[in-house]
N, CA, C and O atoms as a MOPAC input file, in Angstrom:
PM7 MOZYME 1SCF
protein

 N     28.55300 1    -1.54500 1    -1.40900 1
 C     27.54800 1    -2.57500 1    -1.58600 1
 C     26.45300 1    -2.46400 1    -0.51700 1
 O     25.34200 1    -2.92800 1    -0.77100 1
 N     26.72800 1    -1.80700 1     0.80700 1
 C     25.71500 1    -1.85800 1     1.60000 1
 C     24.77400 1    -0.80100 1     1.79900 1
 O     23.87300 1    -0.82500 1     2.63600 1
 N     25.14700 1     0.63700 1     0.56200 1
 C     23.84500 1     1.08800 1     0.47700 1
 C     23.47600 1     1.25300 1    -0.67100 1
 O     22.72800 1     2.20900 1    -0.87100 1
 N     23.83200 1     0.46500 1    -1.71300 1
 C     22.75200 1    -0.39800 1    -2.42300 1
 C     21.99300 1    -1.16600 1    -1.81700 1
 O     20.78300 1    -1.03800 1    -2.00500 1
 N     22.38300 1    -1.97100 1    -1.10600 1
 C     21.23300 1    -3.41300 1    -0.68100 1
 C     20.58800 1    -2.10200 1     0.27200 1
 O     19.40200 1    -1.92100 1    -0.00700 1
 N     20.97200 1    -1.41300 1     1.04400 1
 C     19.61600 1    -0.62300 1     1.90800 1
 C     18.52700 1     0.01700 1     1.49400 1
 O     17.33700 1     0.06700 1     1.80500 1
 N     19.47200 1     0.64900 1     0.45600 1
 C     18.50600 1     1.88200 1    -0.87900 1
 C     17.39400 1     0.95500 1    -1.20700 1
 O     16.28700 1     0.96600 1    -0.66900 1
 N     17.90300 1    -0.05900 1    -2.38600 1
 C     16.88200 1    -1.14000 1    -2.97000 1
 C     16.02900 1    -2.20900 1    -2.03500 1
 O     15.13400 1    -2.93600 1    -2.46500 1
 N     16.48900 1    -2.15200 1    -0.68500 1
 C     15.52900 1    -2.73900 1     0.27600 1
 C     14.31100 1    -1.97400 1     1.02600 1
 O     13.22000 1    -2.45200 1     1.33800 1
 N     14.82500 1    -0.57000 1     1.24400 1
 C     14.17400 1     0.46900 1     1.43900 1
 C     12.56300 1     0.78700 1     0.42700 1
 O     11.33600 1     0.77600 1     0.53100 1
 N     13.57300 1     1.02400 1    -0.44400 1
 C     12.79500 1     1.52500 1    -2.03700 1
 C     11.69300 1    -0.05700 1    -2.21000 1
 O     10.48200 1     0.13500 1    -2.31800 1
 N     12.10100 1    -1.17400 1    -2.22000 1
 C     11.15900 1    -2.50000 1    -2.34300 1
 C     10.30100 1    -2.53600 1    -1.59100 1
 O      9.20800 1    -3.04600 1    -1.83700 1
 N     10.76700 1    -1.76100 1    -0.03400 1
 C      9.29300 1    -1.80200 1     1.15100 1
 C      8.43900 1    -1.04300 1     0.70300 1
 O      7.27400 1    -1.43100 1     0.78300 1
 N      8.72900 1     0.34500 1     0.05500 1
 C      8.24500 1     1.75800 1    -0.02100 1
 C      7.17900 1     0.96900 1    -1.18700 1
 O      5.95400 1     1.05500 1    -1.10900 1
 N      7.85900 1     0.24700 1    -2.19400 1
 C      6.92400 1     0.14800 1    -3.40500 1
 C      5.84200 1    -1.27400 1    -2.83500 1
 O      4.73600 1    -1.47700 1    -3.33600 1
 N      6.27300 1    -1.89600 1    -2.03400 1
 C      5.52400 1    -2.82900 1    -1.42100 1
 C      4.10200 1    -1.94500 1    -0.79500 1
 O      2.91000 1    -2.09500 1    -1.06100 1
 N      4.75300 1    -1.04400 1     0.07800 1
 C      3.28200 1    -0.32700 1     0.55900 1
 C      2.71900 1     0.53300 1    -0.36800 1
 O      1.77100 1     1.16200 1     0.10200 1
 N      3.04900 1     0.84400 1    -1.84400 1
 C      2.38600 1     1.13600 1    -2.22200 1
 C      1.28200 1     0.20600 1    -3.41400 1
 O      0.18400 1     0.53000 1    -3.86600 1
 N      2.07600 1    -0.96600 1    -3.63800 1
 C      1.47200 1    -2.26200 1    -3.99300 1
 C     -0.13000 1    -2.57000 1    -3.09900 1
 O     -1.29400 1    -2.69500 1    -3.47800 1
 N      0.57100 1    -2.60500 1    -1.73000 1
 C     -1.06700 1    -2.90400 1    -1.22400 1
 C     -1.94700 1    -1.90200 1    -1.11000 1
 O     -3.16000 1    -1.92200 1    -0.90000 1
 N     -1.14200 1    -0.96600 1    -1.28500 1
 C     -2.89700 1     0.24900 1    -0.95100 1
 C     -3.22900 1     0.52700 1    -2.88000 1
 O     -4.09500 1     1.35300 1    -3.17100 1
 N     -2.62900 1    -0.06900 1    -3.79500 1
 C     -3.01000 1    -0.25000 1    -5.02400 1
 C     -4.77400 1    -1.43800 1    -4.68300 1
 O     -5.98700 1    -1.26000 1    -4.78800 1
 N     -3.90300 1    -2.50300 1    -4.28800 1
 C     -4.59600 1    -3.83200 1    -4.10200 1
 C     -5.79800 1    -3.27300 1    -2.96200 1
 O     -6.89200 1    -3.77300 1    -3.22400 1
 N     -5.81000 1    -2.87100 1    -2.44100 1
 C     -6.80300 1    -2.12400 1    -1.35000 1
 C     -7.70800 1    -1.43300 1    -1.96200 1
 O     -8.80200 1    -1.46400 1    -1.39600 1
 N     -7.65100 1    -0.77600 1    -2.97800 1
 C     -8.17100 1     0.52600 1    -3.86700 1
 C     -9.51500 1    -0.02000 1    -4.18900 1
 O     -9.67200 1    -1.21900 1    -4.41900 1
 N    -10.48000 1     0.83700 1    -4.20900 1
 C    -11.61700 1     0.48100 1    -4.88500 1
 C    -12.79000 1    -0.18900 1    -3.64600 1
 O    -13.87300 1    -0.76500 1    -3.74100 1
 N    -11.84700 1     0.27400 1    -2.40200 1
 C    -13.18200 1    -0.47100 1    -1.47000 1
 C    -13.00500 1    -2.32000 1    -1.04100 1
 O    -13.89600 1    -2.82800 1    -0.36000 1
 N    -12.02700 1    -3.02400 1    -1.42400 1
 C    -11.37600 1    -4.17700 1    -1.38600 1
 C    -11.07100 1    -4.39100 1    -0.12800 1
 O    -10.62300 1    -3.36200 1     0.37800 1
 N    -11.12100 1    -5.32400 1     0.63300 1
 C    -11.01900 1    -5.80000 1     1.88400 1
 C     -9.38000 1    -6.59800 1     2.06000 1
 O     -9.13900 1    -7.77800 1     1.80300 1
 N     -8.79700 1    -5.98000 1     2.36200 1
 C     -7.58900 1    -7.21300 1     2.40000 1
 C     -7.01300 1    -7.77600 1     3.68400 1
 O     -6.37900 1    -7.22900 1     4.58700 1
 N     -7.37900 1    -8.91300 1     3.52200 1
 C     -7.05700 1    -9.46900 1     4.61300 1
 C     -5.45600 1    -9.18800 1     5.49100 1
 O     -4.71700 1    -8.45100 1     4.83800 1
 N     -4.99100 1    -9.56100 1     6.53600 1
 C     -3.62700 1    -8.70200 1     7.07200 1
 C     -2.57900 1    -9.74900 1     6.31400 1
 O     -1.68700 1    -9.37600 1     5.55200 1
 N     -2.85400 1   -11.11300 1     6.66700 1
 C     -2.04000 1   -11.68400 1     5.83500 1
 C     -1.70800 1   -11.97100 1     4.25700 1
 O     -0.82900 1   -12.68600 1     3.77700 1
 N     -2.77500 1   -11.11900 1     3.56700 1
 C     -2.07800 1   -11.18800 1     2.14300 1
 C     -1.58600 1    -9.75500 1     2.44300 1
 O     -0.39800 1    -9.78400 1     2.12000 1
 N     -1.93000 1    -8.30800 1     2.96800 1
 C     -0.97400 1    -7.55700 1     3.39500 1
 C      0.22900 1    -7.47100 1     3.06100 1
 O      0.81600 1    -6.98600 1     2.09400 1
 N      0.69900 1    -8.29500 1     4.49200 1
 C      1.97000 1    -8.92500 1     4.96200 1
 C      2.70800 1    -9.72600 1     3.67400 1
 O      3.90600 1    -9.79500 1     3.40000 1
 N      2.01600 1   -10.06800 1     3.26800 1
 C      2.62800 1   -11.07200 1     2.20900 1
 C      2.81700 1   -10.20300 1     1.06200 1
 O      3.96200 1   -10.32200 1     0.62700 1
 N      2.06300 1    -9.31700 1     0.37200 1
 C      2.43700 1    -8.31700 1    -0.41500 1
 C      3.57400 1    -7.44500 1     0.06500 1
 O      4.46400 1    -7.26300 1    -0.76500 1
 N      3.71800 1    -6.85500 1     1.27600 1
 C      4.89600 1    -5.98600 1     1.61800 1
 C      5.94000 1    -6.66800 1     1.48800 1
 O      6.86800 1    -6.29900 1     0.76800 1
 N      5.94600 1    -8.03000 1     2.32700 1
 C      7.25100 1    -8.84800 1     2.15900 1
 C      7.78700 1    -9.03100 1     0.33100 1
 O      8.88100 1    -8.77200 1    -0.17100 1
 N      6.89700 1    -9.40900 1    -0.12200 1
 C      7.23700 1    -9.80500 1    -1.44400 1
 C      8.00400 1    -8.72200 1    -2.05800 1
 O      9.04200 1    -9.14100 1    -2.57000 1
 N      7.84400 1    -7.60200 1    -2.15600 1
 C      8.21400 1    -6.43400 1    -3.17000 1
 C      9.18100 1    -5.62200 1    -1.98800 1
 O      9.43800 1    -4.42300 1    -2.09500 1
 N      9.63000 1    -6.40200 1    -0.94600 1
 C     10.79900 1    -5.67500 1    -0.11500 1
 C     11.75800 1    -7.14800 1    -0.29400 1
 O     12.97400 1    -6.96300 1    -0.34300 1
 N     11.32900 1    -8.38900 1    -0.37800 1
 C     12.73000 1    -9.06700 1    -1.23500 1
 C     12.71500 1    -9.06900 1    -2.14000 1
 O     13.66700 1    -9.77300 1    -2.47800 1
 N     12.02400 1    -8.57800 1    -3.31500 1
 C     12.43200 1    -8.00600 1    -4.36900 1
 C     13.75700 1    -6.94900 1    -4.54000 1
 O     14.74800 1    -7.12400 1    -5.24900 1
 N     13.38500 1    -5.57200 1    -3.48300 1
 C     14.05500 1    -4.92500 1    -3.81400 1
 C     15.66400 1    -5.48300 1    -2.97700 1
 O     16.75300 1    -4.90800 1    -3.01100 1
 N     15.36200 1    -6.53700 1    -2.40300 1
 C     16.80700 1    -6.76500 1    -1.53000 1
 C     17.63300 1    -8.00300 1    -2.75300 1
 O     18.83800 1    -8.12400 1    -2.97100 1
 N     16.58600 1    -8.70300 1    -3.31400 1
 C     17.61200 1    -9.28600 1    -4.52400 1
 C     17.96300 1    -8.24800 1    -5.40800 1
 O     18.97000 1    -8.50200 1    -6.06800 1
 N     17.29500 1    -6.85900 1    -5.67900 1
 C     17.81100 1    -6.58700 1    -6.43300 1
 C     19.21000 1    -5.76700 1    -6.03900 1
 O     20.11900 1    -5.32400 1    -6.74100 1
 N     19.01600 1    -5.76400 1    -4.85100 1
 C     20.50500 1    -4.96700 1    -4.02600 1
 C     21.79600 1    -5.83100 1    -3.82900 1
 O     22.90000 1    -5.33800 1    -3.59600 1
 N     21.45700 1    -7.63000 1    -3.98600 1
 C     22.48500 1    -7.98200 1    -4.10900 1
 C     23.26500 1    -8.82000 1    -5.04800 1
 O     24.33100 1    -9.42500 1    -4.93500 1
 N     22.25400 1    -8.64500 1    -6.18700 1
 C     22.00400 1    -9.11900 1    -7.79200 1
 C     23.01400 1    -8.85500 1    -8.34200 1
 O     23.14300 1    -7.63200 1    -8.41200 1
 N     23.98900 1    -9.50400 1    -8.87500 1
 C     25.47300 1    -8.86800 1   -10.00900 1
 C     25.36000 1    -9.52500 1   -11.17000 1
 O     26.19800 1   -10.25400 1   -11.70100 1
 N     23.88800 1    -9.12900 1   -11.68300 1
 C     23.51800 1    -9.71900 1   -13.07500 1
 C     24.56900 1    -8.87000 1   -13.92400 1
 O     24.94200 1    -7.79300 1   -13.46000 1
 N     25.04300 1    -9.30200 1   -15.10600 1
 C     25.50600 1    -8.17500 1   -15.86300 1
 C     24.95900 1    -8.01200 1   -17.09400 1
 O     25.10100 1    -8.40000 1   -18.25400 1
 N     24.07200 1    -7.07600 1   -16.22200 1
 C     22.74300 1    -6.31800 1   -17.31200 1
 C     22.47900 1    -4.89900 1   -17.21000 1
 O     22.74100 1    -4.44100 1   -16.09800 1
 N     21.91000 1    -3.85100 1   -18.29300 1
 C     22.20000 1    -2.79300 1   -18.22100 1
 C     21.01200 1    -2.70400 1   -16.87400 1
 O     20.20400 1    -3.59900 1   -16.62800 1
 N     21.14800 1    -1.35400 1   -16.07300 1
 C     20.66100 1    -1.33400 1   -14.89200 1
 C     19.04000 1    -1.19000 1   -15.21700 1
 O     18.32600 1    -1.78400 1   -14.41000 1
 N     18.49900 1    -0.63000 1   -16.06600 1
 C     16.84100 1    -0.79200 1   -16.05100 1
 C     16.18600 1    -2.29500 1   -16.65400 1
 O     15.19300 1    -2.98900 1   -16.43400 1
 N     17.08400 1    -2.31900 1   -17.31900 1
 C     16.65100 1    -4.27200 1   -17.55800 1
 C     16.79900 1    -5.16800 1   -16.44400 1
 O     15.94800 1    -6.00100 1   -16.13400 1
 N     18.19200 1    -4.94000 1   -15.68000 1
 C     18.30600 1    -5.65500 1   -14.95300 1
 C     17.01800 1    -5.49300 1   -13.34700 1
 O     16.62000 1    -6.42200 1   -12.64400 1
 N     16.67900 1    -4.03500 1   -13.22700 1
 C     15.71800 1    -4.00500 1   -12.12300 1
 C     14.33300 1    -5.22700 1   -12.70200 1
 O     14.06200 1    -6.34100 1   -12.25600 1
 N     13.60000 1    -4.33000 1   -13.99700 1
 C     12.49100 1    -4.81400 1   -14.16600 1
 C     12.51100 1    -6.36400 1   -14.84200 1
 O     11.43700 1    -6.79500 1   -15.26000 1
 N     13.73400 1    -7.21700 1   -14.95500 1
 C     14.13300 1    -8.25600 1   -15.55400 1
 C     13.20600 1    -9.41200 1   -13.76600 1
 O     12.22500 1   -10.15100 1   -13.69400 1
 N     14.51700 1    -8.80100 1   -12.44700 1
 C     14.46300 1    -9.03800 1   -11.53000 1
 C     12.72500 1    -8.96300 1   -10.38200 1
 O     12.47500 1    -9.70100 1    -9.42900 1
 N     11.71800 1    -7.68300 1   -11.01500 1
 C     11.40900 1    -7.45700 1   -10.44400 1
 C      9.66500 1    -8.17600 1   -11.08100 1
 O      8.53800 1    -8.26000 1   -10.59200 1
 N     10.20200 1    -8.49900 1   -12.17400 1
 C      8.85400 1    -9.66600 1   -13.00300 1
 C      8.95700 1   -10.73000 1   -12.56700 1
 O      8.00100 1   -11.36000 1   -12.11600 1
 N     10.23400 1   -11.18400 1   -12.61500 1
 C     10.42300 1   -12.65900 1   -12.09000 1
 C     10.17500 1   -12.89300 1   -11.04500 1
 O      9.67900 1   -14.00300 1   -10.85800 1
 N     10.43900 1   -11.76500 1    -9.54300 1
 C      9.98300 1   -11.86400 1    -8.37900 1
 C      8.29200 1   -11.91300 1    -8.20500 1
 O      7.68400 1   -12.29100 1    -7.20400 1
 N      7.84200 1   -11.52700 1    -9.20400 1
 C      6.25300 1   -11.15200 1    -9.04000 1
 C      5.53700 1   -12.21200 1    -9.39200 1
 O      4.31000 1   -12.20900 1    -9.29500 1
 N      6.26600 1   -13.30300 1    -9.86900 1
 C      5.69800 1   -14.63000 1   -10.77000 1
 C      5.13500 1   -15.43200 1    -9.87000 1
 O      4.29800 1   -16.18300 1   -10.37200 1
 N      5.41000 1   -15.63800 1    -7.81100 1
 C      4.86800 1   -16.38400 1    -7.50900 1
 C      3.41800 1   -15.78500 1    -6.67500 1
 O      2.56900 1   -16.39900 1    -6.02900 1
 N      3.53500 1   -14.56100 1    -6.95100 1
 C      2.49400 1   -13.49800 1    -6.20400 1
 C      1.11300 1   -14.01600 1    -7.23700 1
 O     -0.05700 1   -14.28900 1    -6.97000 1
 N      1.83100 1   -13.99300 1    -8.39800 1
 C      0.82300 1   -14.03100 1    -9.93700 1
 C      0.06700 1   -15.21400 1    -9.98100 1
 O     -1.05500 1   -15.30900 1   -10.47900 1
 N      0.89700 1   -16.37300 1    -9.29000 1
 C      0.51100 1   -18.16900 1    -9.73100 1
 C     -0.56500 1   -17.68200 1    -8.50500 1
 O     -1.74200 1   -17.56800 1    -8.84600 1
 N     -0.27400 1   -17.44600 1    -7.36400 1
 C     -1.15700 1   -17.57400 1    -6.24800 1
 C     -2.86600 1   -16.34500 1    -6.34000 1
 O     -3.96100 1   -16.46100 1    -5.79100 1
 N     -2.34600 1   -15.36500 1    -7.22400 1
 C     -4.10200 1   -15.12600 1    -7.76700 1
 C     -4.79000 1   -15.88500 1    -8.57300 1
 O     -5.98700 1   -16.16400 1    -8.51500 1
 N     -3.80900 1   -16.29100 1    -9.50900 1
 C     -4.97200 1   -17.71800 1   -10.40800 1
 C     -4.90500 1   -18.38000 1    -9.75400 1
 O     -4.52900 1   -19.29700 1   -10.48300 1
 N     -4.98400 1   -19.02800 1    -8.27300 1
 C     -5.41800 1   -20.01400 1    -7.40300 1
 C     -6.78000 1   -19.38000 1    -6.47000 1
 O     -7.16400 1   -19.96200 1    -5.45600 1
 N     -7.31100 1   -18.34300 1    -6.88800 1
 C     -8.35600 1   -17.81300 1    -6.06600 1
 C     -9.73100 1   -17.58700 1    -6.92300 1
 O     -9.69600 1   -16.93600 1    -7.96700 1
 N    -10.52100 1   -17.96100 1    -6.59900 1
 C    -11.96400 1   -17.79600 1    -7.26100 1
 C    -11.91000 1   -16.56100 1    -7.81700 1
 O    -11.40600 1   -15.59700 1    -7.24200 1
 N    -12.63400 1   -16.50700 1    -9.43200 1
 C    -13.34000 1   -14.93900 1    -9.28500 1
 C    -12.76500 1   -15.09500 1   -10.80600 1
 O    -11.90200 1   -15.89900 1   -11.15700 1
 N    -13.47600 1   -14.09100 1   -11.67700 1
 C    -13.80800 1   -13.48000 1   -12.74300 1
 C    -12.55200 1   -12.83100 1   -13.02100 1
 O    -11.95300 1   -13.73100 1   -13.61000 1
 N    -11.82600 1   -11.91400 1   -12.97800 1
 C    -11.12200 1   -10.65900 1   -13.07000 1
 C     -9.55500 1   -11.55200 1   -13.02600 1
 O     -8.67800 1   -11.02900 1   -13.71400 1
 N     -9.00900 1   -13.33100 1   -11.98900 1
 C     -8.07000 1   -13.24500 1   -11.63300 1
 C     -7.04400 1   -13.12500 1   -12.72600 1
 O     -5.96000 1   -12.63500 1   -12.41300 1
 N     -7.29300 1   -13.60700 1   -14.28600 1
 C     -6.05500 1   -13.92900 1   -14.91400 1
 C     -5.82500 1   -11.91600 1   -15.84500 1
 O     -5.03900 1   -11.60000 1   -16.73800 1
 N     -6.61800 1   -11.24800 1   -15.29100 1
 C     -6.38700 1    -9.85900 1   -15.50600 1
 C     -5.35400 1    -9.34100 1   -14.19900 1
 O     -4.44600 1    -8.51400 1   -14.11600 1
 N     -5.74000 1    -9.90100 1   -13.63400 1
 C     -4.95800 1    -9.17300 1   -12.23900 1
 C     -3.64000 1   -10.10200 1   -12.02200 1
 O     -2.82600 1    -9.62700 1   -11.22900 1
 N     -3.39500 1   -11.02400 1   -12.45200 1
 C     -2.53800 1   -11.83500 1   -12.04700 1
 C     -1.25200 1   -11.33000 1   -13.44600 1
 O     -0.03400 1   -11.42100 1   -13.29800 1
 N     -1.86800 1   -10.88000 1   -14.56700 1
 C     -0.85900 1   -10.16100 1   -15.36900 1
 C     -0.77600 1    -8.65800 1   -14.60900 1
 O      0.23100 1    -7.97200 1   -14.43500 1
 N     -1.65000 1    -8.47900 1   -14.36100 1
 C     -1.15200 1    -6.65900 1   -13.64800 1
 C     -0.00400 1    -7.62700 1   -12.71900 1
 O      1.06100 1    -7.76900 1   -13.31900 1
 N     -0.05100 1    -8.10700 1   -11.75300 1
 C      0.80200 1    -8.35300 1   -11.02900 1
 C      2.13400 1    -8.58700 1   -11.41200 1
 O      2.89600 1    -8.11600 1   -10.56800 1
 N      2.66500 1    -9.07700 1   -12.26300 1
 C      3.74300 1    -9.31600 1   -12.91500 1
 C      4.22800 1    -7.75200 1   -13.71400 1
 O      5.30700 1    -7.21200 1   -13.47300 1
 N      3.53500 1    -7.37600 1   -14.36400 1
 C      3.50000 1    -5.51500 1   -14.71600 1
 C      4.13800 1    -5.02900 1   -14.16000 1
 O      5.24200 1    -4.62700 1   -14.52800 1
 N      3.54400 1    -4.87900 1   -12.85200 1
 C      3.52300 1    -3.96800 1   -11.74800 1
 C      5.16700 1    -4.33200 1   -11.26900 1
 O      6.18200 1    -3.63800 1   -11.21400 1
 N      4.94600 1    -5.42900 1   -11.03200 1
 C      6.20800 1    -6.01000 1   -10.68800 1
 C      7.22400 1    -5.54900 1   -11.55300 1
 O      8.22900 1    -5.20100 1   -10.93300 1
 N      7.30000 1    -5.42500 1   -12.81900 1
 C      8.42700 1    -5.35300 1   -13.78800 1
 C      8.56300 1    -3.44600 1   -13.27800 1
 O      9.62800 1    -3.01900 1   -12.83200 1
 N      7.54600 1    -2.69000 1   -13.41800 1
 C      7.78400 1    -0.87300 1   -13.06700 1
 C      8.67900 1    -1.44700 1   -11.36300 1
 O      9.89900 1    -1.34600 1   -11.23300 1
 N      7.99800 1    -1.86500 1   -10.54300 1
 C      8.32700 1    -1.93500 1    -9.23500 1
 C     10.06700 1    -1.82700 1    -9.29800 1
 O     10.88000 1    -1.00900 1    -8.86700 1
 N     10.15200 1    -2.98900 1   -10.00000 1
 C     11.67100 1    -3.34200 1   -10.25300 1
 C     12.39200 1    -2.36800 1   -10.60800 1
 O     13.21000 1    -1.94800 1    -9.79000 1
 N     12.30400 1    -1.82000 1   -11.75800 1
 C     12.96900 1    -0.47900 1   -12.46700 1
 C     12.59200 1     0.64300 1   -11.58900 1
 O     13.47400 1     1.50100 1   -11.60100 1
 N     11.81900 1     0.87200 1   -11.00400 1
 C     12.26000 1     1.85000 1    -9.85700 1
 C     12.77000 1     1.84600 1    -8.47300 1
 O     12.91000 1     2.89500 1    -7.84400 1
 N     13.12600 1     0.37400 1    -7.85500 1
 C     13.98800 1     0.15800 1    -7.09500 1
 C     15.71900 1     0.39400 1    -7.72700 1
 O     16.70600 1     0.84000 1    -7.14200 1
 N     15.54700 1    -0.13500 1    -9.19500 1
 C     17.00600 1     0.11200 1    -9.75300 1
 C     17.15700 1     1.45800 1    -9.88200 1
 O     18.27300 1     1.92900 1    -9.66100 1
 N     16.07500 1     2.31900 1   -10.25800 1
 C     16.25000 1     3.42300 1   -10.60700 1
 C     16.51900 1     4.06500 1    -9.60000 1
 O     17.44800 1     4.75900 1   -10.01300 1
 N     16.33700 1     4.39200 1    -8.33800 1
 C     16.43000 1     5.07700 1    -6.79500 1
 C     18.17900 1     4.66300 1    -6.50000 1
 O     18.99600 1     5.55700 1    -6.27900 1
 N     18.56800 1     3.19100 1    -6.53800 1
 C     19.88800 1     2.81200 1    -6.25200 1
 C     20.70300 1     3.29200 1    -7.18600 1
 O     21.72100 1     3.86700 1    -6.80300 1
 N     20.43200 1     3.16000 1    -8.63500 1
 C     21.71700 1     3.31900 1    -9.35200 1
 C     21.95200 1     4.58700 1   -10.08900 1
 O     22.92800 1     4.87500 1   -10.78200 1
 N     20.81600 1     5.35400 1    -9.80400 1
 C     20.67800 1     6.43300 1   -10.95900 1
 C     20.55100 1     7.67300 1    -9.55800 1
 O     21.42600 1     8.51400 1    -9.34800 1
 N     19.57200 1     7.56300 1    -8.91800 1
 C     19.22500 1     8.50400 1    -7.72600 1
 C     20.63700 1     8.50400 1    -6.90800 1
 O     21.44100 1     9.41700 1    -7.09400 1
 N     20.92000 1     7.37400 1    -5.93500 1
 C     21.92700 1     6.90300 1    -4.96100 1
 C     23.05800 1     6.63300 1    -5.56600 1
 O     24.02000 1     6.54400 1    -4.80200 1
 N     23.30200 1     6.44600 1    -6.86900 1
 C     24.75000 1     6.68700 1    -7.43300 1
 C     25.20200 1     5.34300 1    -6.71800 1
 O     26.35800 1     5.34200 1    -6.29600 1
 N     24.54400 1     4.35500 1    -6.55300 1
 C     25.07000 1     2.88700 1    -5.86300 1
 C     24.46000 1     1.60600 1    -7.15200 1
 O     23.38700 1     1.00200 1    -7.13600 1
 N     25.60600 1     1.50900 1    -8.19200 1
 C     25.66100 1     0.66300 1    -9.32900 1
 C     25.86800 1    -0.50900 1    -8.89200 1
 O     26.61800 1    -0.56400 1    -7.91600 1
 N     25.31600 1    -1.80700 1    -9.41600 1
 C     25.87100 1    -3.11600 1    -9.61800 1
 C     27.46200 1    -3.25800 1    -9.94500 1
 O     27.86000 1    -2.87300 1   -11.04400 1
 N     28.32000 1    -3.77400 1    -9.05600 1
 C     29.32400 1    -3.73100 1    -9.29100 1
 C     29.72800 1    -4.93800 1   -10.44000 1
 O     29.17600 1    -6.02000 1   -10.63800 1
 N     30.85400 1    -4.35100 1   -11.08500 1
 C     30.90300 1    -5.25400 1   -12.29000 1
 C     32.32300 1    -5.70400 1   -11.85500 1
 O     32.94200 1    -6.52800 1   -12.52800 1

């Protein structure tokens, strides 16, 4: 159990930093604390999903876990001015659902470290 939760905590930071330099892209200014707040988010993602004993097949269960985690990232862009947010606030949840399935995918398929049933 404890290198699942490392793998999928690991793998949640990894996809976290690549979340913000997504969100960065294009010349975008991001402030340190939504940063911070993006890395954190998609590294407890991948740590619920390390200690999650949903009993669900393992790619449902990542991207099941990893939409639902993305839901309060999502409410907090439709709370920000601007044209584009309720486009980006579904990417966010998206993103979130791949994020997920490849934290499951690295633990259970790569690392051979399954949800124990």
């Amino acid at each position: 159990m404890t290198k699942r939760i490392t793998v999928a905590t690991i793998t949640g930071l990894l996809t976290g930093l690549i979340c913000w330099q997504f969100a960065a892209s294009g010349g975008n200014v991001i402030p340190l604390i939504l940063a911070v707040s993006i890395i954190l988010s998609r590294t407890l993602t991948g740590f619920a999903i390390g200690i999650s004993a949903l009993k669900l097949a393992w790619w449902l269960h990542g991207a099941f876990l990893g939409g639902l985690f993305s839901i309060p990232m999502a409410l907090g862009v439709l709370m920000t001015p601007g044209p584009q947010q309720k486009m980006i606030a579904v990417s966010t949840v998206v993103m979130g659902i791949i994020y997920g399935f490849l934290v499951e995918l690295s633990a259970t398929v790569i690392f051979k470290a399954p949800v124990k049933k």
